[in-house]
PyMOL commands that place a pseudoatom at each C-alpha (Angstrom):
pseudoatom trace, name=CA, resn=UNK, resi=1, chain=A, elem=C, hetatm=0, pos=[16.845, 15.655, 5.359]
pseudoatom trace, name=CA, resn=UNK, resi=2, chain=A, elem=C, hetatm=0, pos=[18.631, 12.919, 7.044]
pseudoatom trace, name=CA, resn=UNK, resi=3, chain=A, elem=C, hetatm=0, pos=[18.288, 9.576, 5.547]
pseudoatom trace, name=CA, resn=UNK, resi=4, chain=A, elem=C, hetatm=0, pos=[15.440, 7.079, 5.070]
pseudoatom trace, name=CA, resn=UNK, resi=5, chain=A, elem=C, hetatm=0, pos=[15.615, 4.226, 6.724]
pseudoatom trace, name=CA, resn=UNK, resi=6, chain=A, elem=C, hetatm=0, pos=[12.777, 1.567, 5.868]
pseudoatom trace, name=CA, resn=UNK, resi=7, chain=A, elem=C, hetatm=0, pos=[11.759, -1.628, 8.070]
pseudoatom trace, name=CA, resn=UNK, resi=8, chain=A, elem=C, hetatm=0, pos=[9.159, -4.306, 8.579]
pseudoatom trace, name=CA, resn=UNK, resi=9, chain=A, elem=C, hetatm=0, pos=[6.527, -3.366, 10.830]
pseudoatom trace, name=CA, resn=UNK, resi=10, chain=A, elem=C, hetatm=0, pos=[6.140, -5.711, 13.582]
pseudoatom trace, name=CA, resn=UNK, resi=11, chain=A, elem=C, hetatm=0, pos=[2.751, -6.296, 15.676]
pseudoatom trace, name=CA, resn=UNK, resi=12, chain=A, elem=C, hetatm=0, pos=[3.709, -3.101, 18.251]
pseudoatom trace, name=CA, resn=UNK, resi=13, chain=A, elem=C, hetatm=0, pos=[3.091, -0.807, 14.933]
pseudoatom trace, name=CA, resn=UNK, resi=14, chain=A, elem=C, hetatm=0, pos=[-0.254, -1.544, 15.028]
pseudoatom trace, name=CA, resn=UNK, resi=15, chain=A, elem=C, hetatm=0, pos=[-1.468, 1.768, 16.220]
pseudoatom trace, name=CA, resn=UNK, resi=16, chain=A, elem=C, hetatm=0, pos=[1.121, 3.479, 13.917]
pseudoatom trace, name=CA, resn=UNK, resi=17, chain=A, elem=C, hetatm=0, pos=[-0.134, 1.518, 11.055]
pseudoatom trace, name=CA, resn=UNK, resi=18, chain=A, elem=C, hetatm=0, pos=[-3.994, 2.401, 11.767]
pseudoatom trace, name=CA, resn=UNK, resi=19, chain=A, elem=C, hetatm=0, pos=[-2.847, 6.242, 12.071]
pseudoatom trace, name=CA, resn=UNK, resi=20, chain=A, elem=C, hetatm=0, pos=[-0.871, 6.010, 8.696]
pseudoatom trace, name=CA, resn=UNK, resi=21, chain=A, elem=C, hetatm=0, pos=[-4.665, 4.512, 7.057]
pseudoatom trace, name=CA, resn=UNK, resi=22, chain=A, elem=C, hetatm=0, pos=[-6.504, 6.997, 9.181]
pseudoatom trace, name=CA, resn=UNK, resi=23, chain=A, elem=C, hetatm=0, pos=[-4.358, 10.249, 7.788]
pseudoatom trace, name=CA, resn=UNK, resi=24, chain=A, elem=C, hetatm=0, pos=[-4.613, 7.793, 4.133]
pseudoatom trace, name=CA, resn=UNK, resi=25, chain=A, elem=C, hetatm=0, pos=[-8.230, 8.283, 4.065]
pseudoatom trace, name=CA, resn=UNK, resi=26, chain=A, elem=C, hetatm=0, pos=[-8.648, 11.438, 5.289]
pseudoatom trace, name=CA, resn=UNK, resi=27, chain=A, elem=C, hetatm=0, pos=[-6.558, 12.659, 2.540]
pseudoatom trace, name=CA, resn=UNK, resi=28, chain=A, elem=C, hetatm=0, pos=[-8.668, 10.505, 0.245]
pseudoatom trace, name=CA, resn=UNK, resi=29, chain=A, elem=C, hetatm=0, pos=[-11.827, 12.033, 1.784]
pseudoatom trace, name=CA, resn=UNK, resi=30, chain=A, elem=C, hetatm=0, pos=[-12.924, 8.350, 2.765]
pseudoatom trace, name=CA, resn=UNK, resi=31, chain=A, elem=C, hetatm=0, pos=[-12.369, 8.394, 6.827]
pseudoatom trace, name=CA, resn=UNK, resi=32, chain=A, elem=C, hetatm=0, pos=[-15.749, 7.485, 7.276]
pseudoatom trace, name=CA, resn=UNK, resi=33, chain=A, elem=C, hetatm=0, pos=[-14.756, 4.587, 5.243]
pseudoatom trace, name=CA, resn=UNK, resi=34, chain=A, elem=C, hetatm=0, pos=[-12.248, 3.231, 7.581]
pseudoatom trace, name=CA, resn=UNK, resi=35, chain=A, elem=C, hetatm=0, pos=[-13.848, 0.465, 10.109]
pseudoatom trace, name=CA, resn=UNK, resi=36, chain=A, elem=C, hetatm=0, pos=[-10.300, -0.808, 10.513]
pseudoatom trace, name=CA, resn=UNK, resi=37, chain=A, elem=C, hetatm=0, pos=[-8.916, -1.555, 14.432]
pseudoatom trace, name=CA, resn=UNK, resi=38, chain=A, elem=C, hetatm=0, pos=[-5.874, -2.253, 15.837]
pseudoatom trace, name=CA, resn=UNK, resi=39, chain=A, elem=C, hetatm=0, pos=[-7.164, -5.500, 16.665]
pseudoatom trace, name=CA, resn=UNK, resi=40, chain=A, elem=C, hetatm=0, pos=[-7.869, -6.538, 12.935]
pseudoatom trace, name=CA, resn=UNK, resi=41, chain=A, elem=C, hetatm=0, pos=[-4.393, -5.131, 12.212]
pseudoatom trace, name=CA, resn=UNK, resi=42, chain=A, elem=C, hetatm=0, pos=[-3.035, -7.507, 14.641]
pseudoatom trace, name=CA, resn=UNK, resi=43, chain=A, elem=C, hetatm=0, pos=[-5.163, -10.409, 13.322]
pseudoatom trace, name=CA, resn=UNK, resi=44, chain=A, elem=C, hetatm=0, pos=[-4.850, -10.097, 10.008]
pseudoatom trace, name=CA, resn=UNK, resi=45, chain=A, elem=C, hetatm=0, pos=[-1.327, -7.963, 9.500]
pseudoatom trace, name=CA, resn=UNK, resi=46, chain=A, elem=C, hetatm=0, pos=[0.429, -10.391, 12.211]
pseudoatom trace, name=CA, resn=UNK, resi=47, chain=A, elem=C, hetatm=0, pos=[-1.562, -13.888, 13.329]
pseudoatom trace, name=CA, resn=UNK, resi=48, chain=A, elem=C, hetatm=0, pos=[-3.255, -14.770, 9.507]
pseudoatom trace, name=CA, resn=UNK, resi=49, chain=A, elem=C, hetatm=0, pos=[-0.124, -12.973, 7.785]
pseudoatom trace, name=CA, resn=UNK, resi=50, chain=A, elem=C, hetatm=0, pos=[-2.531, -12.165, 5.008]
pseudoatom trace, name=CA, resn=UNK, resi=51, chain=A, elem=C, hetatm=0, pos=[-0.654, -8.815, 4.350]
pseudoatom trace, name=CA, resn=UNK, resi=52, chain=A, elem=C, hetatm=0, pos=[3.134, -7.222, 4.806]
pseudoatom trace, name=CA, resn=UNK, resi=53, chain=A, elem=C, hetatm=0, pos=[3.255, -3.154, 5.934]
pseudoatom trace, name=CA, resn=UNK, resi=54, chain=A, elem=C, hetatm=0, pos=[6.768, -1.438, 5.507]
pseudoatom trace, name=CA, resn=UNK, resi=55, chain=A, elem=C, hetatm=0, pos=[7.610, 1.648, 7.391]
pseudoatom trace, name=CA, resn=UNK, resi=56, chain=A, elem=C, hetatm=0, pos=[10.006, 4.515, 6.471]
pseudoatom trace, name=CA, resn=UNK, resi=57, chain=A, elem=C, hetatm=0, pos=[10.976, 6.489, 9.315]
pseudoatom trace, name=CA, resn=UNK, resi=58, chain=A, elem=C, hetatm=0, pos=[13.687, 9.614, 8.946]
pseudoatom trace, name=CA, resn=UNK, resi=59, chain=A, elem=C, hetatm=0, pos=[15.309, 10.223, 12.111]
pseudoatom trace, name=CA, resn=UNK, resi=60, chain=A, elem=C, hetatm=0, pos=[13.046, 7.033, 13.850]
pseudoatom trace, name=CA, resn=UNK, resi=61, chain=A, elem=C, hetatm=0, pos=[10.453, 8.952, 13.203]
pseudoatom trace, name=CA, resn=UNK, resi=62, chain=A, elem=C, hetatm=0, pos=[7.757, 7.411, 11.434]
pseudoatom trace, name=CA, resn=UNK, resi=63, chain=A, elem=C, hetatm=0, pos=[7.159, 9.175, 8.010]
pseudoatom trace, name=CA, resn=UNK, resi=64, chain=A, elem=C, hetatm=0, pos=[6.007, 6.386, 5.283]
pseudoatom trace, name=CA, resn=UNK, resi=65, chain=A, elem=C, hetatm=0, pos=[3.730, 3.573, 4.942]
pseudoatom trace, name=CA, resn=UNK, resi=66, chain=A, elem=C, hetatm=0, pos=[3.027, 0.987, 2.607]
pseudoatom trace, name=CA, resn=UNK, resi=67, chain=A, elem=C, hetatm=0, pos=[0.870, -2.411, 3.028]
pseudoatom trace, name=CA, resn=UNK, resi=68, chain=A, elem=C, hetatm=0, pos=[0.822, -4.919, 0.018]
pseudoatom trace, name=CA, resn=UNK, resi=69, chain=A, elem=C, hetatm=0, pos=[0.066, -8.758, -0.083]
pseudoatom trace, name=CA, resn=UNK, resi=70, chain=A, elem=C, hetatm=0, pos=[0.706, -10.869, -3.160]
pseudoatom trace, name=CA, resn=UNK, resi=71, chain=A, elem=C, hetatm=0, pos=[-1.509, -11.398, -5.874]
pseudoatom trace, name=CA, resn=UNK, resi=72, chain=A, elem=C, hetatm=0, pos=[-1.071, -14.033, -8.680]
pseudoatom trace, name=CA, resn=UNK, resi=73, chain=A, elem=C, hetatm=0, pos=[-0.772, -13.686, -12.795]
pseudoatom trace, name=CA, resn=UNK, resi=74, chain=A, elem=C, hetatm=0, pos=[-2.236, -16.946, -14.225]
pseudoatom trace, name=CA, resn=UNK, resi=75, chain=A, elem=C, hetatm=0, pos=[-0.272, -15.816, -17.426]
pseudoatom trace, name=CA, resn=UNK, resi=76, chain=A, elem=C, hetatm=0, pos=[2.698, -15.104, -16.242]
pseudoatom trace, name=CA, resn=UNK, resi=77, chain=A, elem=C, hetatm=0, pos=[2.148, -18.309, -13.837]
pseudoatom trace, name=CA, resn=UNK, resi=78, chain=A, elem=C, hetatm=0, pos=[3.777, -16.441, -10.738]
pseudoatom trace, name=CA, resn=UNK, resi=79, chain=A, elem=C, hetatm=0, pos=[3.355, -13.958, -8.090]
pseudoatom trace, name=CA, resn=UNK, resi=80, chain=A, elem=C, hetatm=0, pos=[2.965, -10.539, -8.051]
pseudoatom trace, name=CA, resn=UNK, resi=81, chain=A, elem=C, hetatm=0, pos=[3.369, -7.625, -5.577]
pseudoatom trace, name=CA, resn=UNK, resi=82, chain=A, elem=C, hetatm=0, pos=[0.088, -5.835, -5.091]
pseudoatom trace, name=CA, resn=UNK, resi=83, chain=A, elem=C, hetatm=0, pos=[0.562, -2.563, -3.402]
pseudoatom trace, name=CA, resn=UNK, resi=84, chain=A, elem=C, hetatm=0, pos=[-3.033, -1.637, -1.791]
pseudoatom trace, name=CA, resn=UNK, resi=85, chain=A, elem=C, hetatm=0, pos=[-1.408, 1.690, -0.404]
pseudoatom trace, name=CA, resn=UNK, resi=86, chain=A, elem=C, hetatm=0, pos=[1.603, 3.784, -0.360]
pseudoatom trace, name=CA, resn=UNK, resi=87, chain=A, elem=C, hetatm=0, pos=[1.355, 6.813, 1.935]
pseudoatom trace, name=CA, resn=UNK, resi=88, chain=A, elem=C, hetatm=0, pos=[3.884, 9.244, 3.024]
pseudoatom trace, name=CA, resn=UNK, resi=89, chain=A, elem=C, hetatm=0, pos=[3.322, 12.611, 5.180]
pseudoatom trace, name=CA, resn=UNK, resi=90, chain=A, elem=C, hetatm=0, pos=[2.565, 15.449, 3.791]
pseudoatom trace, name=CA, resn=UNK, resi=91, chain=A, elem=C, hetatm=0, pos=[5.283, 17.445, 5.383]
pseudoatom trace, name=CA, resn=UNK, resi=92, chain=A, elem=C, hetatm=0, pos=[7.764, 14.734, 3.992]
pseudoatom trace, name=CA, resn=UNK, resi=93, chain=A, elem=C, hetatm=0, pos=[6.282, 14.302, 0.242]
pseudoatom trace, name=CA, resn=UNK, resi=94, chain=A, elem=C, hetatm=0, pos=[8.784, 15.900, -2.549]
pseudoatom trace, name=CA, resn=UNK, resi=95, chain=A, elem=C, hetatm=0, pos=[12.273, 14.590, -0.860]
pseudoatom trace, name=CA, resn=UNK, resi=96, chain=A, elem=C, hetatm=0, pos=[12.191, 11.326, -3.037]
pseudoatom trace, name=CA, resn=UNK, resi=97, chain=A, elem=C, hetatm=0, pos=[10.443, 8.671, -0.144]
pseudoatom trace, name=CA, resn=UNK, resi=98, chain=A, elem=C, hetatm=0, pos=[8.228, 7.459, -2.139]
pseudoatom trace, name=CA, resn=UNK, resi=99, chain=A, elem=C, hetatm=0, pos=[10.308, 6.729, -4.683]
pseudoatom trace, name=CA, resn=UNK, resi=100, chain=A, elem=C, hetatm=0, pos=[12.298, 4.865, -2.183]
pseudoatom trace, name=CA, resn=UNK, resi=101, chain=A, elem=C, hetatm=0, pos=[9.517, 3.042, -1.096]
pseudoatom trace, name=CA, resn=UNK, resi=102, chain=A, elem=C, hetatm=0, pos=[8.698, 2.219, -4.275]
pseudoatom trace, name=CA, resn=UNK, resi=103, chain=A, elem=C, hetatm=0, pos=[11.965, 0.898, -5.191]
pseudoatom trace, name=CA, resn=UNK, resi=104, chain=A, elem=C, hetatm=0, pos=[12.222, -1.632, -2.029]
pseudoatom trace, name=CA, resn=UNK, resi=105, chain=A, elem=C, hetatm=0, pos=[9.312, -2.947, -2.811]
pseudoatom trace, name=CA, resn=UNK, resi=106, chain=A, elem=C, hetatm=0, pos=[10.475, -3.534, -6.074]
pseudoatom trace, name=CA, resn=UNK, resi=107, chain=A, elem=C, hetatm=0, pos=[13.355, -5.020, -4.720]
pseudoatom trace, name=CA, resn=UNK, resi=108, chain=A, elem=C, hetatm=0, pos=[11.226, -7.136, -2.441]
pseudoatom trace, name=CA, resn=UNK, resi=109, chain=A, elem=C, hetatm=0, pos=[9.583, -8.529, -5.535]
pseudoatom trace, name=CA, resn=UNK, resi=110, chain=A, elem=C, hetatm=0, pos=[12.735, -9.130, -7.563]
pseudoatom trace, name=CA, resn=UNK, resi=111, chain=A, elem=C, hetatm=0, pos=[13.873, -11.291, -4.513]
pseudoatom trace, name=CA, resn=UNK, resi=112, chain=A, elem=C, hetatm=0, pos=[11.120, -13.425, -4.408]
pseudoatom trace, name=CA, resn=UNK, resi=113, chain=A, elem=C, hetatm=0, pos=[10.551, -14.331, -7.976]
pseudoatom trace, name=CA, resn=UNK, resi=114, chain=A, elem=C, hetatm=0, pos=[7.539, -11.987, -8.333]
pseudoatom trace, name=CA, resn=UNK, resi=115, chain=A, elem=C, hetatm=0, pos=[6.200, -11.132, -12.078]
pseudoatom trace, name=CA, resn=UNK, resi=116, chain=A, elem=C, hetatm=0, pos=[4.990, -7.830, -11.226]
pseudoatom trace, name=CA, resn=UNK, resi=117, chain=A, elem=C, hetatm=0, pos=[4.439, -4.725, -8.868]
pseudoatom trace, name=CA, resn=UNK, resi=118, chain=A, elem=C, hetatm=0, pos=[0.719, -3.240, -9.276]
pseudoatom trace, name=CA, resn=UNK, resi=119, chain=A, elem=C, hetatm=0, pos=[-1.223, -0.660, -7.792]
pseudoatom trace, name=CA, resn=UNK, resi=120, chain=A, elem=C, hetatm=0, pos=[-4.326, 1.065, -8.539]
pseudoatom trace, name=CA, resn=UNK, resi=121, chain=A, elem=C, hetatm=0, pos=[-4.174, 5.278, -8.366]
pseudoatom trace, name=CA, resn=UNK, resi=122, chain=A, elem=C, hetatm=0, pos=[-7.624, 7.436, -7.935]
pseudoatom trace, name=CA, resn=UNK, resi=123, chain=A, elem=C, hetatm=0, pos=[-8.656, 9.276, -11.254]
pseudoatom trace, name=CA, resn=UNK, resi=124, chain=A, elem=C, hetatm=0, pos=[-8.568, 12.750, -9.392]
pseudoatom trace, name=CA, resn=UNK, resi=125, chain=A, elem=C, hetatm=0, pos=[-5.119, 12.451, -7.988]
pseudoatom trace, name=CA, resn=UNK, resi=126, chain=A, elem=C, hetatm=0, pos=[-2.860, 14.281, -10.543]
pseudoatom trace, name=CA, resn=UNK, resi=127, chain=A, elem=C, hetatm=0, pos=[0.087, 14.248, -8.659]
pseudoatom trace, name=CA, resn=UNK, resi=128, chain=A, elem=C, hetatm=0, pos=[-0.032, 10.605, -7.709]
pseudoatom trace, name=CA, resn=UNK, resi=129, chain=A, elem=C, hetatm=0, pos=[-0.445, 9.353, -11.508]
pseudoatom trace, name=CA, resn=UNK, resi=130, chain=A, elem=C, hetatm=0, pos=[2.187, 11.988, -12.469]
pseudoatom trace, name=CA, resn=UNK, resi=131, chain=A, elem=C, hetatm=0, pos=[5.042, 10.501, -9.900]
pseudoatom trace, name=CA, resn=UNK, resi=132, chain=A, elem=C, hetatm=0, pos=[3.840, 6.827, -11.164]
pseudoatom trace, name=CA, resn=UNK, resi=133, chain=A, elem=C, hetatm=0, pos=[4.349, 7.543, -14.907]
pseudoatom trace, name=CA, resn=UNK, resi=134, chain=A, elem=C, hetatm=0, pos=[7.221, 9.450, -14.083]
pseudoatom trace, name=CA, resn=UNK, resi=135, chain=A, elem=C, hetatm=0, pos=[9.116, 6.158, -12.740]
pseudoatom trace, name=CA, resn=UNK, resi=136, chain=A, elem=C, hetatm=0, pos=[7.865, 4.159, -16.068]
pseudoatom trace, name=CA, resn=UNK, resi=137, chain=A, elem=C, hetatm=0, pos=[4.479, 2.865, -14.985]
pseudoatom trace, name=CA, resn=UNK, resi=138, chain=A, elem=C, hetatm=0, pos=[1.708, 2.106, -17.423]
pseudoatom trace, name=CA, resn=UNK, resi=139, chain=A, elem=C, hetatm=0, pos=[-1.896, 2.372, -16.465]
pseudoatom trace, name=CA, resn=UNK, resi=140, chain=A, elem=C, hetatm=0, pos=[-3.667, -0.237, -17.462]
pseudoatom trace, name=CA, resn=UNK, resi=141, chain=A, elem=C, hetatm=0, pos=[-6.059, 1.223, -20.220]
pseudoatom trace, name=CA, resn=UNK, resi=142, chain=A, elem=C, hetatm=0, pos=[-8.991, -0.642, -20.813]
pseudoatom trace, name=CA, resn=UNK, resi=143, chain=A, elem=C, hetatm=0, pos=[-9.324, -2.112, -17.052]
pseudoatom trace, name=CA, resn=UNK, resi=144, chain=A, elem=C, hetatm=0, pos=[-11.921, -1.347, -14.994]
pseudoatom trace, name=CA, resn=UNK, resi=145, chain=A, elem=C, hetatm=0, pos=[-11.392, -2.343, -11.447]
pseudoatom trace, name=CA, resn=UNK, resi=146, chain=A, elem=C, hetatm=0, pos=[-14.589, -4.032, -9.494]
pseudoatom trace, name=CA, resn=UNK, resi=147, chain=A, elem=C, hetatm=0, pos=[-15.672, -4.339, -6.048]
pseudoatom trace, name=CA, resn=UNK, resi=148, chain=A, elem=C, hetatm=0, pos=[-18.295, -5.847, -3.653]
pseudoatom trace, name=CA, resn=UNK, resi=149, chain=A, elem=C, hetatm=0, pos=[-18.328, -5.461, 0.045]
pseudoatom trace, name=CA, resn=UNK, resi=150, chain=A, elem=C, hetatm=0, pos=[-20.974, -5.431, 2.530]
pseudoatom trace, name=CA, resn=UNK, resi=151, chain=A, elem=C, hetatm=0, pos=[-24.541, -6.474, 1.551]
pseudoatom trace, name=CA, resn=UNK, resi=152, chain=A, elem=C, hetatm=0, pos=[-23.577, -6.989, -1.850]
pseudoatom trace, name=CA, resn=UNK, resi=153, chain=A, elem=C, hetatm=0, pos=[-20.891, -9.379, -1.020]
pseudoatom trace, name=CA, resn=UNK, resi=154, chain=A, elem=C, hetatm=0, pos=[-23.160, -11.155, 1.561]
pseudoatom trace, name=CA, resn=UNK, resi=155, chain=A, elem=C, hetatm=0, pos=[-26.241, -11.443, -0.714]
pseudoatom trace, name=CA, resn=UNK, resi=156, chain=A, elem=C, hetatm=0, pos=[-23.546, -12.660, -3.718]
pseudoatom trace, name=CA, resn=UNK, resi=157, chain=A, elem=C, hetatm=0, pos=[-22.169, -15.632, -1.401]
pseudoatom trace, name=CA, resn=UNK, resi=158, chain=A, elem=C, hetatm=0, pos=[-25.523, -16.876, -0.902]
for i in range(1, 158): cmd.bond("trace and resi %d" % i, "trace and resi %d" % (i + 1))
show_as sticks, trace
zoom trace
């Protein structure tokens, strides 16, 4: 395989970066979870700059995504890197991109002073938590990750 070459997306990758969470969820079996449009991309991604995407491409072909924003420690009193998802093709997994992707955006964190790189992996995924503890990450036992969207997060505002 030739080598990987990764890059900031700009505001053109917009449909790229929608496919790359469209194939993301359908691999997670949550497509019809994903109300996300080029449009917000653009907004969001590119005009609010709420979140950075990186793209790995082999050949210029696009093969690799990952988005992440930062996130703050109050203990550590600095910055982290919060990776909200790391996908690479299926026809591509196994010749070390993730890894690579992985290791930029540790680099990226390094650079700007950040505390930390985190993630969260689903409990079914085997192979995912296997490649994470594989390059020295802990899971964070005892953590329980919560959420509220939607109604919930509407009826919790008020």
């Amino acid at each position: 395989m030739s080598e990987l070459k990764i890059r900031t997306a700009a505001e053109g990758d917009c449909a790229l970066i929608l496919s790359f969470i469209r194939e993301l969820a359908e691999y997670e079996n949550m497509l019809d979870e994903v109300v996300a449009t080029q449009e917000l991309l653009r907004e969001w991604l590119f005009e609010k700059q709420k979140a950075e995407v990186i793209i790995g491409e082999v050949d210029e072909k696009p093969v690799a995504f990952a988005l992440f924003f930062h996130n703050f420690s109050t203990f550590l009193g600095r910055a982290g890197i919060y990776l909200e998802d790391l996908y690479v093709r299926p026809d591509k997994r196994g010749a070390g991109i993730g890894k690579k992707m992985l290791a930029h955006l540790a680099r990226i964190a390094i650079e700007r002073g950040c505390g930390r790189l985190e993630w969260a992996c689903l409990d079914w995924n085997e192979s995912g938590i296997a490649f994470y503890l594989s390059l020295g990450a802990k899971p964070l036992n005892g953590w329980t990750l919560y959420r509220v969207t939607g109604d919930t997060l509407r009826e919790l505002a008020q």
